[in-house]
N, C-alpha and C positions, 0 to 999 in steps of 0.2 A: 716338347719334342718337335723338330721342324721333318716337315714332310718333303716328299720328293718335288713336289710343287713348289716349295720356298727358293729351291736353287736353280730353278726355272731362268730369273731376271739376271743373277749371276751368270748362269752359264752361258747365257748369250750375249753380257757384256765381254768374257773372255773372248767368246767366239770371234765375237767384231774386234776384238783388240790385235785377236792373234795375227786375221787378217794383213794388217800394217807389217809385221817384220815377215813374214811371208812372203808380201808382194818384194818385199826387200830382196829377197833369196833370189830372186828374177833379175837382180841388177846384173852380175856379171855376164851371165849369156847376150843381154841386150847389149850391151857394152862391148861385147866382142864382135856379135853375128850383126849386129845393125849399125853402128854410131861410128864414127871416124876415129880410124885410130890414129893415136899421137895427140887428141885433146879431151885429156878426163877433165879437166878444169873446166874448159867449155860444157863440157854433159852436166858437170855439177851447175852452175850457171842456169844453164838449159833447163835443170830439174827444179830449180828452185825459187828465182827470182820469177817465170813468167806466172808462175802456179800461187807466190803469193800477192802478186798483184793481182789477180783475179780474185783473190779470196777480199782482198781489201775492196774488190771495186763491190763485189758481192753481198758483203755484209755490210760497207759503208761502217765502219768503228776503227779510232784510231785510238789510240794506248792515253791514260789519261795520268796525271800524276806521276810517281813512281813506278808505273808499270812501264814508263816509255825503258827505263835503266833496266826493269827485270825483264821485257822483251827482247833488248838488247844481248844481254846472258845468255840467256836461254837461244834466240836466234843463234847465238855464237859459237856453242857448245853444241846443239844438237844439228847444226846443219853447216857455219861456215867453218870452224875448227875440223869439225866429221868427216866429210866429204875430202879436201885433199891429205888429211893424214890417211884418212884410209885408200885413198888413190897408191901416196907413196908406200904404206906396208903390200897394197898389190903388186906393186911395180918390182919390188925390191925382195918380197917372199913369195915362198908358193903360197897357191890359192888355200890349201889346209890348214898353214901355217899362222895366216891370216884371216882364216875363218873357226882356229883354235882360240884366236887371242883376244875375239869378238864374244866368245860362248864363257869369259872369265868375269863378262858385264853381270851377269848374277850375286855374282862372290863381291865385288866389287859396290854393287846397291846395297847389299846385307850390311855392308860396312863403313860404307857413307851412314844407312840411313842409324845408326848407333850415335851419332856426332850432329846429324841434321835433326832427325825424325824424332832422339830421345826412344826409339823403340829398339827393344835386342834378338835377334835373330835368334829363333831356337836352333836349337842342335839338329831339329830336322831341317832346316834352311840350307844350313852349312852343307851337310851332308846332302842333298840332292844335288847343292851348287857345285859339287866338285863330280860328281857324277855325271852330271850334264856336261862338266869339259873333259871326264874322260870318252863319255860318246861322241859327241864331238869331235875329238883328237881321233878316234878309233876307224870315224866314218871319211873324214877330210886329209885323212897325215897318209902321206904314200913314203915309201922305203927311202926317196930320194929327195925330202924333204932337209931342205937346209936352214938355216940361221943367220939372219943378217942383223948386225947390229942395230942399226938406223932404221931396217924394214922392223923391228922389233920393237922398239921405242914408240916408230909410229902409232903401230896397229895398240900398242899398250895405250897410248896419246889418246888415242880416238876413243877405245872403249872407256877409259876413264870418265872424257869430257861428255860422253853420251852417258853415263853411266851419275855422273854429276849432273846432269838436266833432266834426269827422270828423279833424282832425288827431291832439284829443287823445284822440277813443277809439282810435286805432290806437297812441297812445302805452303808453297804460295799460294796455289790451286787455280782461282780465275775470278778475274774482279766479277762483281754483282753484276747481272744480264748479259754477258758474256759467253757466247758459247766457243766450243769446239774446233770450229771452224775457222773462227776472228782470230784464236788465238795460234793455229796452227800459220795462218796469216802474216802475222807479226812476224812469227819467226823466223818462217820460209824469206821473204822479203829482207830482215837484215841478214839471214845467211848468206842471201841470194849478191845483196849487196858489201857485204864482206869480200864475198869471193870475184866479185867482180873487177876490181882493180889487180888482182894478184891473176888472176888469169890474162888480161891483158899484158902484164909485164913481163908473165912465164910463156904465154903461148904465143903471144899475137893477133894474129887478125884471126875469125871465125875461118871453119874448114870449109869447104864447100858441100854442101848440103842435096843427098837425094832423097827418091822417095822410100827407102830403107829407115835413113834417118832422122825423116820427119815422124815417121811410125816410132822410132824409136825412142826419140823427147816425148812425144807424147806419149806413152806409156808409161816413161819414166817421171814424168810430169803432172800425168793425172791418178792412177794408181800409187804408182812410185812415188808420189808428190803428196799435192794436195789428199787428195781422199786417204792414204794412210795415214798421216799426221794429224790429219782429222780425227779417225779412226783411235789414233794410239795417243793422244792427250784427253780425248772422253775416255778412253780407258782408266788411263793414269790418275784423273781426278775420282774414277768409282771405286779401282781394284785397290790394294795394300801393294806397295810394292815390291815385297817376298813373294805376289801372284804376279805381277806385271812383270818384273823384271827377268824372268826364265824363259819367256816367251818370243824373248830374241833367238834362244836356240833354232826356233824354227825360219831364219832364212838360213844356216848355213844347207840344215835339213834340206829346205827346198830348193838349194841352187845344185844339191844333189841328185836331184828328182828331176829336175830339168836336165841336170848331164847324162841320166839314164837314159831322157828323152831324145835326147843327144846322139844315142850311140855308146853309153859309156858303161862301167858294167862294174857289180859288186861285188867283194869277197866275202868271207864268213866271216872277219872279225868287221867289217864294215856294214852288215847288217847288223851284227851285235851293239854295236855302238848307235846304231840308228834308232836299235828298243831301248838300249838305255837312255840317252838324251829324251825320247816320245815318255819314255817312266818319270823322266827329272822334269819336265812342264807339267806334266798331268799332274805329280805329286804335289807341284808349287801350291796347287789350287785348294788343296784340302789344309785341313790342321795337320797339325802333327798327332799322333795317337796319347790321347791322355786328359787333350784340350779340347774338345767338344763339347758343345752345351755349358760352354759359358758365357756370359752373357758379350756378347760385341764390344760394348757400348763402356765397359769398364776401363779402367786404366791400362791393365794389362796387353788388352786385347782389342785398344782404340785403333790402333793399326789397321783392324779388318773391317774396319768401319765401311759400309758399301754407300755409304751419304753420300753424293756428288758435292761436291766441296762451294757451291753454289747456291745449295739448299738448305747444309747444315747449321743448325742454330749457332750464332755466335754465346762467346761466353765470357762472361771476367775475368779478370785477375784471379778472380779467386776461384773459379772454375764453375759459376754459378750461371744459368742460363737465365736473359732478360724474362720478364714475362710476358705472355702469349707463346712460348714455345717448353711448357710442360716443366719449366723451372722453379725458383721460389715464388709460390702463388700467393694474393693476400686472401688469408684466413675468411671463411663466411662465418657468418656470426651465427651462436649458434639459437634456432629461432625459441629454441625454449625458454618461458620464462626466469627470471633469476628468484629463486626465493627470499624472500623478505625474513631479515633477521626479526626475533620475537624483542617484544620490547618488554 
């Protein structure tokens, strides 16, 4: 039986996970109240290229083998793809509309991870996942909330491709001595350089820049940046991604809690929505009831495997771990003598 003590390590990799989509929830108001309007492109740029070249000069590790084409992916999907689809579903829906269509990334990883991971989403998965976009919808969707075809598409765009690079970083995990950081790194840098030719052809020449806006890259840069992608790929190689993948909920949460800060103010079905999405991340974190005290490590339940993917023993074809890591050991002999047949 595990003690309250066992979920100690757990709960403060959540904790640090949650962190990352969090600082996320801060994007919009920065974006508004500091940054030049008329260039999201350039802010994505801004957030992303200078943060991973700092990470690259930092670590000193460059992508070795195959991982140059799986950092390329990954880079592509969670930051150059990301960033202006979801500029365009801002541009083109309301903000709740747009931050309805972000809280479907849960339902979405359940169902990737069926086809990637080989794992099946219980019926509790499902069920919180749809819970958390009806909170979600409840706390961010105002009466005057419209539908735009193309803003729709986008915001669907983005959470898919995001929703596809949390799948396949838990697939691949992180080459051997590789931390966190490096590979947050890699990514930032081809996002950063993705989007850097398409911003030049869309916007043009950089805005001019104060001291609002320099406050404002930087936040978005080093929180917003670096340190939560840092933050939310150690997650992603520790948690199961039925616990990671909910915990987007909490930036639409928190760019709500900034609009409070704002001046902005709540109703009664929009606090309702606000406990139920905070009930659909907490729930992520547990089993489901029924499934308790079975062992992690088995087939079933290799998903919740809390191993850093960095650590975990490799295995064969046949599912057999090398020896020196608790697999098929060779037999010690046993020291008793053998009795001698009678002649």
């Amino acid at each position: 039986m595990q003690t309250s003590t066992s979920y100690a390590p757990r709960a403060a990799t959540v904790a640090l996970t949650a962190l990352a989509p969090a600082s996320w929830g801060t994007t919009y108001a920065v974006t508004t109240e500091l940054l030049p309007p008329g260039h999201p492109l350039f802010g994505a740029v801004m957030r992303a290229l200078p943060a991973g070249l700092l990470a690259l000069a930092l670590t000193r590790t460059l992508p070795r083998g195959d991982w140059w084409w799986k950092a390329a992916v990954l880079g592509t999907l969670n930051i150059g793809a990301l960033f202006p689809l979801l500029f365009v579903a801002a541009e083109r829906l309301p903000g709740g509309v747009a931050g309805t269509l972000g809280a479907v990334q849960p339902l979405l990883v359940a169902g990737l991870a069926i086809a990637v991971l080989h794992t099946r989403p219980t019926a509790w998965t499902w069920s919180w996942g749809l819970i958390g976009v009806l909170g979600v919808g409840l706390v961010v969707l105002g009466p005057d909330a419209r539908l735009d075809a193309v803003g729709v598409l986008a915001g669907l765009g983005g959470t898919a491709g995001m929703a596809t690079g949390v799948v396949l970083t838990r697939r691949w995990g992180r080459p051997a001595g590789v931390g966190a950081m490096t590979l947050a790194g890699w990514q930032l840098t081809v996002g950063g350089l993705v989007l850097l030719p398409l911003t030049l052809a869309a916007e043009g020449a950089p805005p001019p820049i104060d001291t609002d806006a320099v406050a404002g890259y930087l936040w978005l840069g080093s929180m917003g940046g670096l340190i939560s992608f840092t933050l939310w790929f150690r997650g992603l190689g520790r948690l199961p991604v039925a616990a990671s993948a909910p915990l987007v909920l909490l930036s639409p949460l928190v760019a709500t809690l900034v609009g409070l800060a704002l001046g902005e103010t709540l109703g009664l079905l929009q606090v309702l929505g606000f406990v139920l999405a905070l009930a659909s991340l907490l729930a992520a974190q547990f089993n489901a009831p029924g499934r308790r005290g079975r062992n992690p490590h088995t087939k079933e339940n290799a998903s919740h495997d809390d191993t850093p993917d960095d650590r975990r023993p490799r295995r064969d074809r046949h599912g057999r771990q090398p020896s020196g890591h608790g697999g098929d050991q060779p037999r010690t002999p046993d020291p008793r003598p053998v009795p001698q047949a009678r002649r």
